[in-house]
C-alpha positions in Angstrom: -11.8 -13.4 -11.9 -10.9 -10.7 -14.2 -15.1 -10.9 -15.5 -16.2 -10.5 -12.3 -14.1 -7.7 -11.4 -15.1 -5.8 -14.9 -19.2 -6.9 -14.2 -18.6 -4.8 -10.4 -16.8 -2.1 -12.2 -19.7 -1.6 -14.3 -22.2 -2.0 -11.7 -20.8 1.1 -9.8 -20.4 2.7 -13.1 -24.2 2.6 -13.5 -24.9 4.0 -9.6 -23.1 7.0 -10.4 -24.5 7.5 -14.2 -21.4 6.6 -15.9 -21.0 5.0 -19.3 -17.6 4.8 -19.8 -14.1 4.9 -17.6 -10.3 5.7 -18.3 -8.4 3.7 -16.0 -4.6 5.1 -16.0 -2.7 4.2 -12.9 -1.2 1.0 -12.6 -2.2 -1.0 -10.0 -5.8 -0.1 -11.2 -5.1 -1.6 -14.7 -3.2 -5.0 -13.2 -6.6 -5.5 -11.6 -8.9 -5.3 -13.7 -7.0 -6.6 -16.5 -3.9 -8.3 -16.0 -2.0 -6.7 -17.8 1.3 -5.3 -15.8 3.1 -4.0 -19.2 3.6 -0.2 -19.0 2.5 3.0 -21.2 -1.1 2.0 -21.2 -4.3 3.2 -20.0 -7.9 1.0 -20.4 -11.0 2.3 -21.4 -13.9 0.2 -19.8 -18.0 1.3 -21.0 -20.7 -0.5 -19.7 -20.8 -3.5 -22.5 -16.8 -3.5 -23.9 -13.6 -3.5 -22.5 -10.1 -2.0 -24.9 -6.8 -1.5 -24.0 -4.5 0.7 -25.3 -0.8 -0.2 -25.8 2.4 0.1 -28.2 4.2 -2.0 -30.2 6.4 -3.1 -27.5 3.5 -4.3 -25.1 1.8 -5.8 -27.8 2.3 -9.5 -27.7 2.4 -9.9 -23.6 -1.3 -7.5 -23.7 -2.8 -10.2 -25.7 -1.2 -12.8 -23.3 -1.9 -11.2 -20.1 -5.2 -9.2 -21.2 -7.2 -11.9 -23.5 -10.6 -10.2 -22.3 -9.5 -6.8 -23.5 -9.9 -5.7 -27.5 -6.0 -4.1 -28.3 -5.9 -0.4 -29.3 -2.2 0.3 -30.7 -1.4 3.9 -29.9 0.2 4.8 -33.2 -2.9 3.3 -35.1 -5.3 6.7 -34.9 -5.6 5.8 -31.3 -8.1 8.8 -30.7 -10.3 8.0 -33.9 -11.1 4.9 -32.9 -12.1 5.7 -29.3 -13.8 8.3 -31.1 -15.8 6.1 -32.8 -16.6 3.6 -30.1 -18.1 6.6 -28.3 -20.3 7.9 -30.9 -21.3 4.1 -31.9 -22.2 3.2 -27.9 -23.8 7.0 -27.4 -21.3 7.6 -24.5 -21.2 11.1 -23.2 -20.2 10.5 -19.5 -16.9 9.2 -18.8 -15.3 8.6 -15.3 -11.8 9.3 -14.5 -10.0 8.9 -10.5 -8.6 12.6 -10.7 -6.5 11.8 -7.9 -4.9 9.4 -9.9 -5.1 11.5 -13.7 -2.1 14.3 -14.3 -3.2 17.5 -15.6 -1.6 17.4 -18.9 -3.1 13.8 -19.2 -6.7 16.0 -18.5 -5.9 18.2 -21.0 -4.8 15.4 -23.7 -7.8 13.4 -22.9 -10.5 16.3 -23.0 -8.5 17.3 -26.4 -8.9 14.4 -28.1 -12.3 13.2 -27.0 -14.9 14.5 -29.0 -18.8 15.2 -27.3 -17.8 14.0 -24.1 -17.9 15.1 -20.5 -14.8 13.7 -18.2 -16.3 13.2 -14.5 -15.3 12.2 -11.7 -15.7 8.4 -10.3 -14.6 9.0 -6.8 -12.6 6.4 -5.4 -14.4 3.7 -7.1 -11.7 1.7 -7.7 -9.9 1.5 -4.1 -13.5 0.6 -3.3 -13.4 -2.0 -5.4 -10.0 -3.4 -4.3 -10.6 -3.0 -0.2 -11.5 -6.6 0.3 -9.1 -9.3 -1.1 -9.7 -12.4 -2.4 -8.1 -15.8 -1.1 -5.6 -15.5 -4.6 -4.4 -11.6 -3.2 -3.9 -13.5 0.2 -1.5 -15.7 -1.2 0.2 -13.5 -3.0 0.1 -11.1 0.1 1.0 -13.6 2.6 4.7 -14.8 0.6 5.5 -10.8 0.4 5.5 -10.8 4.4 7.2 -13.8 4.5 10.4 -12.3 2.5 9.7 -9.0 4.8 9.9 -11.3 8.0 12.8 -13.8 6.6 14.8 -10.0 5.9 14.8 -8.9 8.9 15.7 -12.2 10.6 19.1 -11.7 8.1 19.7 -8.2 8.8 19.6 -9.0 12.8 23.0 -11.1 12.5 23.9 -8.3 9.5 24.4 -4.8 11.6 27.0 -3.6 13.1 28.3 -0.6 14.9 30.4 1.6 12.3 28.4 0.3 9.1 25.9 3.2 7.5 21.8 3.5 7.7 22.7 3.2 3.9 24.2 0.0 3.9 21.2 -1.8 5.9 18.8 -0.4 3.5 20.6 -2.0 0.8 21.2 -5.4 2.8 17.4 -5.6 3.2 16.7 -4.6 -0.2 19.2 -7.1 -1.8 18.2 -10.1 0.5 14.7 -9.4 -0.6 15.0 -9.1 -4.1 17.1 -12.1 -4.2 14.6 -14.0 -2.2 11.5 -13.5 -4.8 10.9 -10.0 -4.3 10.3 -7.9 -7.3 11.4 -4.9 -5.7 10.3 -2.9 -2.7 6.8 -1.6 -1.3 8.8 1.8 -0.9 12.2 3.2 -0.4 13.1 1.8 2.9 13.5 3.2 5.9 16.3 2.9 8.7 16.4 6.2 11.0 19.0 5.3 13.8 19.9 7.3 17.4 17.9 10.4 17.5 16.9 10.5 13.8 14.4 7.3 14.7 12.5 10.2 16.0 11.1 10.9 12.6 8.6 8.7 11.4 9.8 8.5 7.7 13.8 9.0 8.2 15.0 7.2 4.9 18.2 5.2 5.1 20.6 8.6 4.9 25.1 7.7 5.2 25.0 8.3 9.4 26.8 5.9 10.9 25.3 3.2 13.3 27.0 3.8 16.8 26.9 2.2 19.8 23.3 2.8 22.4 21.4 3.6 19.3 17.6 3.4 18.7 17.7 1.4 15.0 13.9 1.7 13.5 13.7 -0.7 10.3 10.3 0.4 8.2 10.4 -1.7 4.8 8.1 -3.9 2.3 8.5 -6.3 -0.2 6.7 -6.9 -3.8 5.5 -10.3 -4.6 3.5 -11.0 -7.8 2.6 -6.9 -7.3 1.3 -7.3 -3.7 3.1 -5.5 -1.4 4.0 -6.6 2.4 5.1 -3.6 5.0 6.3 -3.9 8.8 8.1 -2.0 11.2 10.7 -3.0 13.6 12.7 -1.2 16.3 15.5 -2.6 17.5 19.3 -1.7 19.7 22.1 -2.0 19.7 24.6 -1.5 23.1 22.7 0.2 25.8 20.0 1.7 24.8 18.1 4.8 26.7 15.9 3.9 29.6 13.2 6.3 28.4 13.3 4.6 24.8 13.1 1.3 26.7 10.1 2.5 28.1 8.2 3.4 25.4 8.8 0.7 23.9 7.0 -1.1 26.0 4.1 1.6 25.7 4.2 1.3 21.7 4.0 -2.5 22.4 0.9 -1.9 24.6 -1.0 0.2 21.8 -0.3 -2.1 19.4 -1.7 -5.0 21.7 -4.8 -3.4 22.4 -5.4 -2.3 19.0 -4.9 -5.8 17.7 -7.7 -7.2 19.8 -9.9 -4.4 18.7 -9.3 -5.2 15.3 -12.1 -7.2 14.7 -14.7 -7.3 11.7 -17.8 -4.8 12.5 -15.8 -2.9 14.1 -15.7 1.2 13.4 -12.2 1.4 12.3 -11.9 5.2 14.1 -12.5 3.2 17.2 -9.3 1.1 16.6 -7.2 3.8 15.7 -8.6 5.4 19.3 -7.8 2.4 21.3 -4.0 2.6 20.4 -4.0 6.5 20.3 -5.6 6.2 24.1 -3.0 3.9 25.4 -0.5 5.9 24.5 -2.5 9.5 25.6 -2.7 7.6 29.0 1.1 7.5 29.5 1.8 11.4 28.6 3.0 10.6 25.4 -0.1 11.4 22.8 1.3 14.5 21.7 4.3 12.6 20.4 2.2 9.9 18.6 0.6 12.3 15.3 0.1 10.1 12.6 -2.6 7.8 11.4 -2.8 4.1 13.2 -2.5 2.3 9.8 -3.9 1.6 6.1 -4.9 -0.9 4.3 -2.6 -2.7 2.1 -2.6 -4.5 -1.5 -1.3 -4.0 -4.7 -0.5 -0.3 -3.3 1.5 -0.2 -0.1 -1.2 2.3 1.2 -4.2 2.0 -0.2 -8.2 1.7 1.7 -8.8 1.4 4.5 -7.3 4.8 6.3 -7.1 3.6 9.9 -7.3 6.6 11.3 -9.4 8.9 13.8 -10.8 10.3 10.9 -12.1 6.8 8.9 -15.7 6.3 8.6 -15.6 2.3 7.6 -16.6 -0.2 9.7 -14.1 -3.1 9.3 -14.7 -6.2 7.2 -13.5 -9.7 6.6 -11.4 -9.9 3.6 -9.5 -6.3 4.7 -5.7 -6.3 5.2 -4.8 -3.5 7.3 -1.3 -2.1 9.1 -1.5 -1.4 12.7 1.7 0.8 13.0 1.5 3.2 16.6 4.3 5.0 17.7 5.8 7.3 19.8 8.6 10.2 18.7 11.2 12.4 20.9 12.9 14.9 19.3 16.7 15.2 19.8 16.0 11.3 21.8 14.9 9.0 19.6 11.5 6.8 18.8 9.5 3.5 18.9 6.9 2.3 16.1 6.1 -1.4 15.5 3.9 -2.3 12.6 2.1 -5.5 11.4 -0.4 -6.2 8.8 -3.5 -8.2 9.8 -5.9 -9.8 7.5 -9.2 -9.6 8.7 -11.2 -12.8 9.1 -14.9 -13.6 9.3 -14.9 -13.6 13.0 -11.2 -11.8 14.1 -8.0 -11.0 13.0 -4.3 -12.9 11.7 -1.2 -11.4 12.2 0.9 -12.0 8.8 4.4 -11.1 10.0 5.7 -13.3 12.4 9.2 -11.8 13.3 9.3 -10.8 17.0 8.5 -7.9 18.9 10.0 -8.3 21.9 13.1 -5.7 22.9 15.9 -7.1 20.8 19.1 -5.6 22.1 22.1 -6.5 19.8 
């Protein structure tokens, strides 16, 4: 798997006239190598592939990267890549600058002698857009924990306990049921702060009628899972009630639009209209969805503004919502995996009104 990943690699390498890459961020360098050790950064040309570790990453690089030749850091790292440049007559390398620090620009066009740093786009997202049956699996048991979490928290809140102390519910449950840790810090935005789209679990107090949005992933084997759902508790507001039911509605029609050929702006417009038809599409103002992998957002943007045309193999979010200030909000997400000839829902968890 791992040679078949590097022979792509290089094939895009030599579409865009590159000889060489500098792979630094660290889903990138799980991918393509393995390896999920940390202070590293790979340095893949056209013919040989080298890693570059420490003494304390040693032993599990040769483990988990057999494919890769070991640099050691403290072993005139910058001589020897030095030297493989000059010997393979490299003088274009590629580097993702949305995923390179300045300083780390600075060390690498310090150190590196008769070279020119490039960039390689998105080369690598590319590369990782479609997953294979392997991802699936791994992606498939990090919605399962998601979906068996939120089935515990249902019977877990209570009026009086914090946003804080769901979070950590969810997060603890997860973790102890084969999670590694979370896609991202979790979010549970209750009464009228479920009106923001990223409310973070903050001490407010779960009281009684209030909106309870749950937004939270899990990590299995480095794949992450995502999903979104909003639940009550007491009497809820009719006018949250009934966007609810409008959220519901998008992410329905979406869904069914969601199918491989599709232009993926088109899905993200299905959704946005359903909601536009109701009054409410000033209120819904972020993207549809994303794709989803070994980074919680990652390629495909679903979005109004995405020029992809869906494909079998994709895992996507379809996430719509709706937002009142000072009232409250609605968004349900699932992630799909896209099929030859449709779409699977991964979560399974419910999404009709749960009043608690």
């Amino acid at each position: 798997m791992i040679n078949s990943r590097l022979q792509a690699l290089r094939e895009q390498l030599t579409k865009k006239n590159l000889q060489a890459i500098l792979v630094t961020k660290k889903q990138d360098i799980f991918y393509l190598s393995s390896f999920s050790g940390d202070d590293t950064f790979l340095f893949i040309t056209l013919h040989d592939a080298y890693l570059t570790t420490d003494f304390r990453y040693v032993e599990q690089a040769e483990r988990e990267a057999p494919l890769y030749q070991l640099i050691r850091k403290e072993n005139n790292l910058w001589d020897k890549l030095n030297d493989i440049i000059q010997k393979q007559k490299i003088s274009r390398i590629g580097v993702q600058e949305c995923d390179i620090s300045f300083d780390d620009y600075k060390k690498y066009t310090s150190n590196l002698t008769n070279v020119t740093l490039l960039s390689a786009d998105n080369i690598l997202q590319l590369l990782r857009i479609k997953k294979t049956s392997q991802e699936l699996d791994n992606i498939r048991v990090a919605v399962e924990i998601a979906d068996n979490a939120f089935s515990h928290i249902l019977n877990y809140i209570k009026v009086g306990m914090t946003e804080k102390e769901i979070s950590l519910e969810l997060e603890y449950f997860m973790r102890k049921h084969k999670a590694s840790g979370v896609s991202f810090e979790t979010i549970v935005a209750s009464g009228v702060r479920s009106s923001m789209p990223h409310g973070v679990a903050s001490d407010k107090i779960i009281s009684y009628g209030d909106t309870i949005t749950l937004d939270y992933g899990a990590i299995y084997n480095n794949y992450c899972s995502d999903m979104t759902r909003t639940i009550f508790i007491g009497d809820p507001n009719e006018e949250i009630l009934k966007i609810y039911d409008i959220v519901k509605l998008a992410q329905t029609e979406a869904i069914k639009k969601a199918q491989p050929g599709t232009n993926i702006c088109d899905i993200d417009k299905t959704a946005r209209d359903v909601i536009s038809n109701y009054g409410y599409g000033n209120y819904f103002g972020h993207a549809l969805g994303h794709g989803v992998g070994l980074d919680v957002h990652e390629l495909p943007s679903v979005s109004t503004k995405s020029t992809e045309v869906l494909e079998a193999g994709m895992v996507i979010t379809i996430e719509p919502g709706i937002y009142l200030p000072n009232v409250g909000g609605v968004r349900i997400e699932d992630m799909l995996a896209i099929t030859p000839h449709s779409n699977v829902i991964l979560p399974t968890s419910s999404k009709d009104i749960i009043i608690l």
